[in-house]
Each structure stands twice: as structure tokens, then as C-alpha cells.
Biopython code that builds the backbone (N, CA, C, O; Angstrom):
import numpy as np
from Bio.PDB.StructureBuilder import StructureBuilder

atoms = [
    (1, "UNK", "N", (-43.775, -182.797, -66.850)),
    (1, "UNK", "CA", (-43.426, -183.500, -65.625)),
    (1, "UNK", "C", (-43.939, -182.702, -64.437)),
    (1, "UNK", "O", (-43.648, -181.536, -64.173)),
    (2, "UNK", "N", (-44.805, -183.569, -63.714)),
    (2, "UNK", "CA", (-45.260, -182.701, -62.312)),
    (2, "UNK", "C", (-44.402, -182.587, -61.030)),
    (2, "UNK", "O", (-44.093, -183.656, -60.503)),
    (3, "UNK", "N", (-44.215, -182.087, -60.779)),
    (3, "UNK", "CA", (-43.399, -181.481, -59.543)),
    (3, "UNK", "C", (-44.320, -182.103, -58.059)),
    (3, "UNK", "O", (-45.403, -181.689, -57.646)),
    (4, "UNK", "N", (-43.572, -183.064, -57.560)),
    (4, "UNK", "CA", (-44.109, -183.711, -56.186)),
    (4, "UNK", "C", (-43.648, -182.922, -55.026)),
    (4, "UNK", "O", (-42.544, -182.490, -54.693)),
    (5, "UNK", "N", (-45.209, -182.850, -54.348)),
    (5, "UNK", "CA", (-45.054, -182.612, -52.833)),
    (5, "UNK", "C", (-43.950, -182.841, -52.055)),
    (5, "UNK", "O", (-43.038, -183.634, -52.289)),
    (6, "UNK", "N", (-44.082, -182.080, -51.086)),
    (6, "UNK", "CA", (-43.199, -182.990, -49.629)),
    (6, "UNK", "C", (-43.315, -183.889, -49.496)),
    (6, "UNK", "O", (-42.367, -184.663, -49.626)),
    (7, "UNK", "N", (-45.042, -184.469, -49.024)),
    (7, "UNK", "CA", (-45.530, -185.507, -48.670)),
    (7, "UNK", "C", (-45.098, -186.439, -49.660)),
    (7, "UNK", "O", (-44.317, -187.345, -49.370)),
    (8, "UNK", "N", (-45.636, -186.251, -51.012)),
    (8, "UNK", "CA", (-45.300, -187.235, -51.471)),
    (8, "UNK", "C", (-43.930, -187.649, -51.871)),
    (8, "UNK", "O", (-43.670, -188.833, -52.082)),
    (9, "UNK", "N", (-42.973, -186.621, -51.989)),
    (9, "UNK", "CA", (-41.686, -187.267, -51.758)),
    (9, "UNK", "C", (-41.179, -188.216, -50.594)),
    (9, "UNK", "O", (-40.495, -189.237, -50.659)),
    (10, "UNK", "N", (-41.601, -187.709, -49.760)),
    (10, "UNK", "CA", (-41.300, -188.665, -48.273)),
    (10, "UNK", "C", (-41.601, -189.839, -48.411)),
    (10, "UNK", "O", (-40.900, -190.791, -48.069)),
    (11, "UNK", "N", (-42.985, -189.905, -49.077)),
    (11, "UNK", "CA", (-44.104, -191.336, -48.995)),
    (11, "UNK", "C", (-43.021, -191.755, -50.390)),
    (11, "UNK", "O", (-43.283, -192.954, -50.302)),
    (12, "UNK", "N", (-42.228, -191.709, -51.342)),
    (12, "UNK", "CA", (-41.897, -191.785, -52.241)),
    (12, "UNK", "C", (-40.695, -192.698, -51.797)),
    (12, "UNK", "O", (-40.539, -193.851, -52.198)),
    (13, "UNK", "N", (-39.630, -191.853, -50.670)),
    (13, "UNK", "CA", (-38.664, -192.487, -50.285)),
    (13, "UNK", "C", (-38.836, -193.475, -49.337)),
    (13, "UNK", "O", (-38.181, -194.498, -49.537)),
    (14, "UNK", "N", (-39.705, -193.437, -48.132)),
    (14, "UNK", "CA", (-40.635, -194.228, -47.400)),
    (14, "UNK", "C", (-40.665, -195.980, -48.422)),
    (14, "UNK", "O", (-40.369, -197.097, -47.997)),
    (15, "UNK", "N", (-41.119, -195.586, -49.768)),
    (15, "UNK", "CA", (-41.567, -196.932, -50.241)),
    (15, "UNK", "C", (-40.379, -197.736, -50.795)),
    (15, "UNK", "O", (-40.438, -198.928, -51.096)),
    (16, "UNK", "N", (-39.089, -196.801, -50.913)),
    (16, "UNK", "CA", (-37.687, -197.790, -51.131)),
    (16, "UNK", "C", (-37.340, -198.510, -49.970)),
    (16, "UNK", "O", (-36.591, -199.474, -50.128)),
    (17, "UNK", "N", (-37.744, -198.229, -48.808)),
    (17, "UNK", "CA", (-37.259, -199.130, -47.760)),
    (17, "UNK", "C", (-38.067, -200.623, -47.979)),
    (17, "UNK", "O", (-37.866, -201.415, -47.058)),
    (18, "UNK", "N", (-38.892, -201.074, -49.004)),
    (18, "UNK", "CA", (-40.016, -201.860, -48.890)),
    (18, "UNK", "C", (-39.731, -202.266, -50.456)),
    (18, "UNK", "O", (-40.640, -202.937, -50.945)),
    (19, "UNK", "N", (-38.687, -201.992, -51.281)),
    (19, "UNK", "CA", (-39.184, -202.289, -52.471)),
    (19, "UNK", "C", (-37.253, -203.197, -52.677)),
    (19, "UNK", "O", (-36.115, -202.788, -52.444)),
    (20, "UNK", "N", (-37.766, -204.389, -53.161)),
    (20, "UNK", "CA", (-35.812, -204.760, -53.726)),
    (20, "UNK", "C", (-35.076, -204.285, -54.762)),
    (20, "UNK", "O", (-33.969, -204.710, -55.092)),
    (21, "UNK", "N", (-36.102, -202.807, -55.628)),
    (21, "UNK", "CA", (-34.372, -202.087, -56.606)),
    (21, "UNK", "C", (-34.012, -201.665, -55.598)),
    (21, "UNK", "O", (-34.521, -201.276, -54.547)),
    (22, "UNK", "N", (-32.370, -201.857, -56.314)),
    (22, "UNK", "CA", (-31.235, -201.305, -55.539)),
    (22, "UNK", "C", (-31.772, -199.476, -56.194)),
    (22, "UNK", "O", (-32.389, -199.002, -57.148)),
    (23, "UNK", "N", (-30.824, -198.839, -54.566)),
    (23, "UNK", "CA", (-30.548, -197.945, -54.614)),
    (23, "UNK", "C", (-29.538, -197.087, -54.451)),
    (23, "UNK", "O", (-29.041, -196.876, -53.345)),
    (24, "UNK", "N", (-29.067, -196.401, -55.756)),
    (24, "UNK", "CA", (-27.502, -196.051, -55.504)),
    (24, "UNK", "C", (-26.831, -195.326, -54.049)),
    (24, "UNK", "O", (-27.427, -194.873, -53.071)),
    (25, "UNK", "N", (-25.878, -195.385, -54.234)),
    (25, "UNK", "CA", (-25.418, -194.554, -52.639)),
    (25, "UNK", "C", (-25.316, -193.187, -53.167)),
    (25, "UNK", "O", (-25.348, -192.325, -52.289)),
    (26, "UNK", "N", (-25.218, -192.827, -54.193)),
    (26, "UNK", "CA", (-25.704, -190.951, -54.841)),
    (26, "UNK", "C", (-26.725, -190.594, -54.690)),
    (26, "UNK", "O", (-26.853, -189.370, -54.726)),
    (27, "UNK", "N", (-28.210, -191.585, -54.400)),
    (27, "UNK", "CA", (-28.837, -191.182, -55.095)),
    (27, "UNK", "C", (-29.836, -191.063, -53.309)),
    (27, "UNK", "O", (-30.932, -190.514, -53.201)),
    (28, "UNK", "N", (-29.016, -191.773, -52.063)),
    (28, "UNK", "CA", (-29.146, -191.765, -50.856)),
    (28, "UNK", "C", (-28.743, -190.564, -50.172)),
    (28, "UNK", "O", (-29.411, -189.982, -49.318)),
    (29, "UNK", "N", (-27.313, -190.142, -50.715)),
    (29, "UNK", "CA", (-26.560, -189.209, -50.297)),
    (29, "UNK", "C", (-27.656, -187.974, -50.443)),
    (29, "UNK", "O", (-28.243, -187.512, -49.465)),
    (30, "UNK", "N", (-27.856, -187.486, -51.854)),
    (30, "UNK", "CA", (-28.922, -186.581, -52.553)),
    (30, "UNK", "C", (-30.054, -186.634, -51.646)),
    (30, "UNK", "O", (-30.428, -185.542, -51.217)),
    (31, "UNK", "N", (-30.745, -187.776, -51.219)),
    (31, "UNK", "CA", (-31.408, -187.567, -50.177)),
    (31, "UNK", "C", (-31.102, -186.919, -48.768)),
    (31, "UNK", "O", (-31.538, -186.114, -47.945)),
    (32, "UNK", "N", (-30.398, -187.516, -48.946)),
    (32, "UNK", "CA", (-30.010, -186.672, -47.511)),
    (32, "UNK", "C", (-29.811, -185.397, -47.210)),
    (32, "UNK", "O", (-30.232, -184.799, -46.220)),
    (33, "UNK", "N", (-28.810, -184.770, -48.549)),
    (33, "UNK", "CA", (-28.547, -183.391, -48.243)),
    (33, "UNK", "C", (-29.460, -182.745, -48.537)),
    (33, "UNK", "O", (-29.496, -181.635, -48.005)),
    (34, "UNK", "N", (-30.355, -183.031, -49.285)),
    (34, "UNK", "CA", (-31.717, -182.343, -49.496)),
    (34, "UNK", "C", (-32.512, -182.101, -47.824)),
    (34, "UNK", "O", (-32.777, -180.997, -47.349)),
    (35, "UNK", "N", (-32.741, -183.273, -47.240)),
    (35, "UNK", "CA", (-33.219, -183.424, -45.861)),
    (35, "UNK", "C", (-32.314, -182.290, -45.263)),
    (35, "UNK", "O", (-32.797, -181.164, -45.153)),
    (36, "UNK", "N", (-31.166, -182.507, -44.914)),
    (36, "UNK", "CA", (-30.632, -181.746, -43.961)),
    (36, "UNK", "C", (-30.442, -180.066, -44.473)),
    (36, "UNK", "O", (-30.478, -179.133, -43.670)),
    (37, "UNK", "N", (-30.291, -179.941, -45.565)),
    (37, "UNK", "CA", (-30.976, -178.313, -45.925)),
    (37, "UNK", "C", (-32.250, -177.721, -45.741)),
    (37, "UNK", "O", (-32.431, -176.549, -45.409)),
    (38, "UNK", "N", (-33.378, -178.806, -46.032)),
    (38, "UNK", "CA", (-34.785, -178.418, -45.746)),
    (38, "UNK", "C", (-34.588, -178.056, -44.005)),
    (38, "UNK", "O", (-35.165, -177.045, -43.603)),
    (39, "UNK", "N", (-33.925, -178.735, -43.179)),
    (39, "UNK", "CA", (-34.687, -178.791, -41.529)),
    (39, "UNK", "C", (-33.394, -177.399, -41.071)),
    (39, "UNK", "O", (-33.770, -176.583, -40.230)),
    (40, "UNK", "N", (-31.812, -177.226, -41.729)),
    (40, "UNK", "CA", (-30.993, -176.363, -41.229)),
    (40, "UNK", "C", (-32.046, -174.617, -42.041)),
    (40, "UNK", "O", (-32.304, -173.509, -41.570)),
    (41, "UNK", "N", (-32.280, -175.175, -43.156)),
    (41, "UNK", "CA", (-33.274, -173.860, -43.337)),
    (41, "UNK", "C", (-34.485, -173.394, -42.906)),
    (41, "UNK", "O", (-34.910, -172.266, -42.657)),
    (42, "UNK", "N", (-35.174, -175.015, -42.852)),
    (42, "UNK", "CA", (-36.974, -174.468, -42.315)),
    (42, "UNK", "C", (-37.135, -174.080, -41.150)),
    (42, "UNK", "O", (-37.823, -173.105, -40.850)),
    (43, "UNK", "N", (-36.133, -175.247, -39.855)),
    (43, "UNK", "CA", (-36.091, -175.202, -38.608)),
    (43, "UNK", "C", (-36.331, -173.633, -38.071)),
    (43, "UNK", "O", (-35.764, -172.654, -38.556)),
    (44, "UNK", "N", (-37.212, -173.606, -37.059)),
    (44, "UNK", "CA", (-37.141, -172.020, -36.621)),
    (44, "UNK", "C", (-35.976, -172.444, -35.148)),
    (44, "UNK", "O", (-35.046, -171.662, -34.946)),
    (45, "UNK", "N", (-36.121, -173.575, -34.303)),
    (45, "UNK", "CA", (-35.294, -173.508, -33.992)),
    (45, "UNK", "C", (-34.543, -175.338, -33.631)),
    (45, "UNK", "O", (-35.104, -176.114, -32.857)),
    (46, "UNK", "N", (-33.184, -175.697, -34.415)),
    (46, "UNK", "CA", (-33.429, -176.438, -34.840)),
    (46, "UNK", "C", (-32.399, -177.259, -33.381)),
    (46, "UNK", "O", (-32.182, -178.468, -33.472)),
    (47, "UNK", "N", (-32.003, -176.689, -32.481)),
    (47, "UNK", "CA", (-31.767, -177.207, -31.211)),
    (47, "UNK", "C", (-32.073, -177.243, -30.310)),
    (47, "UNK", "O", (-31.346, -177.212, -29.318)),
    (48, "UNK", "N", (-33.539, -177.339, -30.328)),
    (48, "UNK", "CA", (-34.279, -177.224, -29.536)),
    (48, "UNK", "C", (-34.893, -178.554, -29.224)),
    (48, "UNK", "O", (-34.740, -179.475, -30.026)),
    (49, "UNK", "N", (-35.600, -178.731, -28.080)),
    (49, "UNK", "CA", (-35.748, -180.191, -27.640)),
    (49, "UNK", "C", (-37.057, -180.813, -28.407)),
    (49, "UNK", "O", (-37.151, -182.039, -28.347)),
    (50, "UNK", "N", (-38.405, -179.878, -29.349)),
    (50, "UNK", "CA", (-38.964, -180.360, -30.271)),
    (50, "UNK", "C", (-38.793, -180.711, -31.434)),
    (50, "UNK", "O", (-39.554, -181.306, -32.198)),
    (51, "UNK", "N", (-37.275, -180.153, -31.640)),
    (51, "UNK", "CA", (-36.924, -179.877, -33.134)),
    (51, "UNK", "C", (-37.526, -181.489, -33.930)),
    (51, "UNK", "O", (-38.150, -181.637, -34.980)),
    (52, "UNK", "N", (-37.128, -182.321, -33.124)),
    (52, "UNK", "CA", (-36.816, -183.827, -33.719)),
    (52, "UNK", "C", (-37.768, -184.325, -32.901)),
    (52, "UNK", "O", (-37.490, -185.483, -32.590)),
    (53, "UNK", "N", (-38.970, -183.863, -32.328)),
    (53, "UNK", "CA", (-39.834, -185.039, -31.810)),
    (53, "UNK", "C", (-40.403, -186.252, -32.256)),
    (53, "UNK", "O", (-40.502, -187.359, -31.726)),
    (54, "UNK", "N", (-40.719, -185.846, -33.231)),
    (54, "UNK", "CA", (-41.163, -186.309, -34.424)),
    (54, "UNK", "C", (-40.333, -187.819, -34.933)),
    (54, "UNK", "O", (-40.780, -188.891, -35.341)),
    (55, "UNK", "N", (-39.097, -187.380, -34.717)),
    (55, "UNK", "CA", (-37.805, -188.566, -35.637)),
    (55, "UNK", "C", (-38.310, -189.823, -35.035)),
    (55, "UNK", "O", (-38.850, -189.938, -33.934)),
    (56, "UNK", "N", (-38.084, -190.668, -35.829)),
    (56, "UNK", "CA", (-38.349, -192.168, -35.941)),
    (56, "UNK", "C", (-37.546, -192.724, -36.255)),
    (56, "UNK", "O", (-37.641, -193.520, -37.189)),
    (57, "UNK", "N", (-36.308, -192.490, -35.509)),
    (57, "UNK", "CA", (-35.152, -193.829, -36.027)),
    (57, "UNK", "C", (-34.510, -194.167, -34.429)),
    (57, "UNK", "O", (-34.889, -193.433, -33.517)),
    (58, "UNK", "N", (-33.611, -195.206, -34.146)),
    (58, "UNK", "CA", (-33.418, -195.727, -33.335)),
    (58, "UNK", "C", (-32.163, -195.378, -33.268)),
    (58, "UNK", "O", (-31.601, -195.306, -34.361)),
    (59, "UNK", "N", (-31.277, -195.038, -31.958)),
    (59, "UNK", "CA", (-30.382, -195.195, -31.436)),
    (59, "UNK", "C", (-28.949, -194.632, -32.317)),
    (59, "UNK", "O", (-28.334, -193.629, -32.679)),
    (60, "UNK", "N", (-28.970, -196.055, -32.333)),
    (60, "UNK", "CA", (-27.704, -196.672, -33.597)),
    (60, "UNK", "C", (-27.990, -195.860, -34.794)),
    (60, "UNK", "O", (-26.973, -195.351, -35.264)),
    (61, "UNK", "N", (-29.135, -195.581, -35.451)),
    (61, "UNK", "CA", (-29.384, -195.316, -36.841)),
    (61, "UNK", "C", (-28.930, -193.582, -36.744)),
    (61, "UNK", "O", (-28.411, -193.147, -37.772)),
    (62, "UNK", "N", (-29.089, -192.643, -35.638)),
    (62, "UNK", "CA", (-28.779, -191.521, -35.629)),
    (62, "UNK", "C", (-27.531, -191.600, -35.054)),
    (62, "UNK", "O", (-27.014, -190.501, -34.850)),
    (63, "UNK", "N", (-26.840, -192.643, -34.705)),
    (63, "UNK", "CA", (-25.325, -192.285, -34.539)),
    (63, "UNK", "C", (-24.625, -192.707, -35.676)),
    (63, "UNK", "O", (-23.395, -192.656, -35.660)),
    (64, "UNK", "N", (-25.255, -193.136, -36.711)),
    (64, "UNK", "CA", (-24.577, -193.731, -38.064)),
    (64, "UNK", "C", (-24.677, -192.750, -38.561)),
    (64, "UNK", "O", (-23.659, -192.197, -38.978)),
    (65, "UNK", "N", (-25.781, -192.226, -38.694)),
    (65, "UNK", "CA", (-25.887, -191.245, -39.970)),
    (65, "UNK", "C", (-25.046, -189.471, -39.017)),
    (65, "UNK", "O", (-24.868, -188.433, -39.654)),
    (66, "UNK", "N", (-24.746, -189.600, -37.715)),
    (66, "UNK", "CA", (-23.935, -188.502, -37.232)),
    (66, "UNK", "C", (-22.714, -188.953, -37.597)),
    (66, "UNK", "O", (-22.316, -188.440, -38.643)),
    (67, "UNK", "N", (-21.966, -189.751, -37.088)),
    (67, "UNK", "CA", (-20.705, -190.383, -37.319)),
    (67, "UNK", "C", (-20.678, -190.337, -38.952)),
    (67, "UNK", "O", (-19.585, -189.905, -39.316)),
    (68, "UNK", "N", (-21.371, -190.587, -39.839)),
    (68, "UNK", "CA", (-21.361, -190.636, -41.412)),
    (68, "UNK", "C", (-20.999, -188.764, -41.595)),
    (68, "UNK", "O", (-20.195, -188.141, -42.288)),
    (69, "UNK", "N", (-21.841, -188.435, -40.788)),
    (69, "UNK", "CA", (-21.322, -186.851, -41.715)),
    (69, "UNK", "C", (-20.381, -186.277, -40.659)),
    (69, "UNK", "O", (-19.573, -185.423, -41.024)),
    (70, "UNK", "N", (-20.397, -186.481, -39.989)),
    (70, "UNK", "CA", (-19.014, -185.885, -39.469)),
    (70, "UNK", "C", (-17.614, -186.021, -39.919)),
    (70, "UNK", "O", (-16.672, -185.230, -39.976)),
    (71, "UNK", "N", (-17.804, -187.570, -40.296)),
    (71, "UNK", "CA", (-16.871, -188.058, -41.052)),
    (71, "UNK", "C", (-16.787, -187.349, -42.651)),
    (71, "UNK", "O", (-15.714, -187.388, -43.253)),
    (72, "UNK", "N", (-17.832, -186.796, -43.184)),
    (72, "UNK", "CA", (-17.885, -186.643, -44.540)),
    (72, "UNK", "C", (-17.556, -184.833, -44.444)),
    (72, "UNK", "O", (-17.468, -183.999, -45.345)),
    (73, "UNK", "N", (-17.437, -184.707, -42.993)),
    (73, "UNK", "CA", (-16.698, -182.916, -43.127)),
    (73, "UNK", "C", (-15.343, -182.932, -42.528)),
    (73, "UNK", "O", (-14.606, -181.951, -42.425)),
    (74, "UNK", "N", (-15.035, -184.382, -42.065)),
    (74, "UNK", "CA", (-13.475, -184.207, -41.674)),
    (74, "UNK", "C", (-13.441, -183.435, -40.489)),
    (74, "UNK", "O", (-12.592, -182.591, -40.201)),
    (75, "UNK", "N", (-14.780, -183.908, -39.577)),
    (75, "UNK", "CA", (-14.777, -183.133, -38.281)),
    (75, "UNK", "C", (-14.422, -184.409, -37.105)),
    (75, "UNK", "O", (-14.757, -185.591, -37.182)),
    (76, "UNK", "N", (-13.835, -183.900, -36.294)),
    (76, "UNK", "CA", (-13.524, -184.803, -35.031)),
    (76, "UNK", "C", (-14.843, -184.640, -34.087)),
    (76, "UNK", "O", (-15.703, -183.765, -34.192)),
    (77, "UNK", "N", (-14.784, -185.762, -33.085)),
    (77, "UNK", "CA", (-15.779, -185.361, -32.146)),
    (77, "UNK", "C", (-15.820, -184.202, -31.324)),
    (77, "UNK", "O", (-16.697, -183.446, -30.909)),
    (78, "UNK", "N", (-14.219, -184.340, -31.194)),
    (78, "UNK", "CA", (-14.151, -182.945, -30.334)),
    (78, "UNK", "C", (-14.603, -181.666, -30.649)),
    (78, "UNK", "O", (-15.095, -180.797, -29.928)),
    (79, "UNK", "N", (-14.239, -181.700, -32.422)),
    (79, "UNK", "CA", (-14.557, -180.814, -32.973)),
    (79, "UNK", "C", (-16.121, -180.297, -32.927)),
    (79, "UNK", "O", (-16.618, -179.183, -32.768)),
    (80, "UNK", "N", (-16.601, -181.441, -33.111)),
    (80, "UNK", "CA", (-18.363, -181.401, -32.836)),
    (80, "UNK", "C", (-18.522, -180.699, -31.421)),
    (80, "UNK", "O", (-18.634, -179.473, -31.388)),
    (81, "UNK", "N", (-18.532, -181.319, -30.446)),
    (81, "UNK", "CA", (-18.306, -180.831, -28.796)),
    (81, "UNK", "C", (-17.940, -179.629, -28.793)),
    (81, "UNK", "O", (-18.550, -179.022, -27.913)),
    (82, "UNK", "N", (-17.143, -178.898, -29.427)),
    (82, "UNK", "CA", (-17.216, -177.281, -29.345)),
    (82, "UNK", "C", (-18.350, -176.821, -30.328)),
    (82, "UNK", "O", (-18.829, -175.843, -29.755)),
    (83, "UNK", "N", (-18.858, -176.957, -31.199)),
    (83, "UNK", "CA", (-20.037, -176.672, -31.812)),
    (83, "UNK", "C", (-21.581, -177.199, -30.910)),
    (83, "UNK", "O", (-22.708, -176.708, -30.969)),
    (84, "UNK", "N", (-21.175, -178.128, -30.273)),
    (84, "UNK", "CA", (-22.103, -178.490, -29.510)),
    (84, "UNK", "C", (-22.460, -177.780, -28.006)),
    (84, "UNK", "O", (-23.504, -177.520, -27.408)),
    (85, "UNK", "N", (-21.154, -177.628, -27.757)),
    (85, "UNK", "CA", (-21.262, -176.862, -26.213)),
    (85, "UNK", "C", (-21.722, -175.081, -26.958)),
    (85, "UNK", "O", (-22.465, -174.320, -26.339)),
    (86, "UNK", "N", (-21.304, -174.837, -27.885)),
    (86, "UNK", "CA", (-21.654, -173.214, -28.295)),
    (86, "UNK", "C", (-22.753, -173.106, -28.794)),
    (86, "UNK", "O", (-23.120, -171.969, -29.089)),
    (87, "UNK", "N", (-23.692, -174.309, -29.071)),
    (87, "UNK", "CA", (-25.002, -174.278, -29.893)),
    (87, "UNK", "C", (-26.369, -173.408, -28.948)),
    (87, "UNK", "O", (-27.481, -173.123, -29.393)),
    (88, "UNK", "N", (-25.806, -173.124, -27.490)),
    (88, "UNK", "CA", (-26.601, -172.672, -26.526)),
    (88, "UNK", "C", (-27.846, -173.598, -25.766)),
    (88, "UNK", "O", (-28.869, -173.311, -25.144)),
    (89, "UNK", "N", (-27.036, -175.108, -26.256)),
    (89, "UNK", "CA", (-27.967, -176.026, -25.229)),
    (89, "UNK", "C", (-27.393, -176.373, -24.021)),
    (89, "UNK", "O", (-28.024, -177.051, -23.211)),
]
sb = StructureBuilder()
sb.init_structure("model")
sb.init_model(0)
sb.init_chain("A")
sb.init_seg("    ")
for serial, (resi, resn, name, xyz) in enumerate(atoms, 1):
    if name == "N":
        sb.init_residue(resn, " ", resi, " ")
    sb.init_atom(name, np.array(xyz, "f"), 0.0, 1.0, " ", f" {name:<3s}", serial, name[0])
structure = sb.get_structure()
């Protein structure tokens, strides 16, 4: 079994948005935390105003998926807001 790229993992997950198998919500989640370990580890600096130039989602879609994990650490907003005001932005 060959071991896939970045790229082609991306282009991999990229093509479920376009394809009708279902996809489990484990198997979304797994995506994700994979994502958010790659950018909390690779990031040199990851609050910074380039960090995310790049991102391509809209609005709503990054307050879902914030509100989703905040919710999934049992953090309040407020709670966020002191991590946010101490992040040195």
C-alpha cells in the first residue's frame, strides 16, 4: 500500500464534496483532527494575519466548524475570549 501525499490527500478529500457515497461523521471528524494538528504543528505562526490566507470557506462555514469544536472541548465563548485576548493579537 502506497502512502499518499498531502496533495493528494487534499485532492482526495476535495473529491468527496463532488461524489454521492455517504461519508461517515468519524471518518469527517478524523479529517479534521488530522487538519488541525498538521496547521497547530506546522504553523510557524499560526495567529498571524497570513496564517489562513489561503482558507476558502465562507463566513458561516468557519463559525460552524469554530462553534463545533468549541463545543467538542466544553469551552464557552468566554472561555475562548480569554485565549483569544492572550493569543497576542
Amino acid at each position: 500500500m502506497r502512502s499518499l501525499s498531502v496533495s493528494d490527500t487534499v485532492q482526495a478529500a476535495r473529491a468527496l464534496l463532488n461524489e454521492d457515497a455517504p461519508v461517515s461523521q468519524a471518518d469527517v471528524s478524523a479529517l479534521l483532527t488530522v487538519a488541525i494538528k498538521l496547521y497547530t504543528a506546522l504553523s510557524a505562526e499560526p495567529y498571524g494575519d497570513d496564517a489562513l490566507a489561503g482558507l476558502t470557506v465562507t463566513p458561516t462555514e468557519a463559525c460552524t466548524v469554530a462553534t463545533a469544536l468549541l463545543h467538542s472541548q466544553s469551552l464557552s465563548p468566554f472561555e475562548f475570549s480569554v485565549w483569544f485576548s492572550s493569543s497576542g493579537r
